[in-house]
N, C-alpha and C positions, 0 to 999 in steps of 0.2 A: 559531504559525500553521503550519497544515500543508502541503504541496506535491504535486503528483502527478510524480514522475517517471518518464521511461524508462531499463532499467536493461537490460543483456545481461547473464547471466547464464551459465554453462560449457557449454550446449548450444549459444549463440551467437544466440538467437531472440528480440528484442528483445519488451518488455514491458512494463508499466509498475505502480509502486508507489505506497505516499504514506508522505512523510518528514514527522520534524515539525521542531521549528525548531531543533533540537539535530543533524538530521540524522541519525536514529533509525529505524527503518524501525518503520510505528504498525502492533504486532501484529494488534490484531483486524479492522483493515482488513486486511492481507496475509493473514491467513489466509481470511478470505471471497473476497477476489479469488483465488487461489490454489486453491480448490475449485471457480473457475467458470473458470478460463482455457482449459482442453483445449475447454469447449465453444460458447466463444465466440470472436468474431473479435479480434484487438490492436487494431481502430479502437473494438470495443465496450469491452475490459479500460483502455485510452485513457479513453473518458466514463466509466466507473463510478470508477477511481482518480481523475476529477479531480473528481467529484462527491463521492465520499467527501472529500477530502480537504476540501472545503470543509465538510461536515457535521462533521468531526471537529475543525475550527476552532470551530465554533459552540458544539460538547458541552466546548472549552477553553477558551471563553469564558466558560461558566455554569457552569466547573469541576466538569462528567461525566463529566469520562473515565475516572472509578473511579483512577487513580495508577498509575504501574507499569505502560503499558497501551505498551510499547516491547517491542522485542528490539531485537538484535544487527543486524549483516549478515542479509541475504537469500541463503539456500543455493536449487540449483536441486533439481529431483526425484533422489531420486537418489544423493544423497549424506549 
């Protein structure tokens, strides 16, 4: 099951992500959030991570997620 959380990150700007239940941060979710955060508000990056996360529960449910669909830690811009 996956989670949306808030996470601060090395510029100190709080944000938010979605984990799955290993505590994994779910790549192709972070990456789409991540190409929209500069231009959206944290209450909007908020509803899209927690809506993702529950979408990406449902594609784990009906086993979609393609495998392998994890990374590591969450780096900020930048580094």
């Amino acid at each position: 099951m996956a989670h949306s959380l808030a996470v601060r990150p090395a510029n100190g700007q709080r944000t938010w992500t979605v984990i799955d239940e290993k505590y994994r941060t779910v790549a192709p979710v972070e990456i789409w959030l991540e190409a929209h955060r500069q231009l959206w508000s944290p209450n909007t990056v908020r509803g899209y991570a927690t809506s993702l996360a529950q979408w990406w529960t449902f594609l784990e449910q009906r086993d979609e997620t393609g495998g392998g669909a994890v990374a590591g830690p969450r780096r900020s811009r930048g580094s």
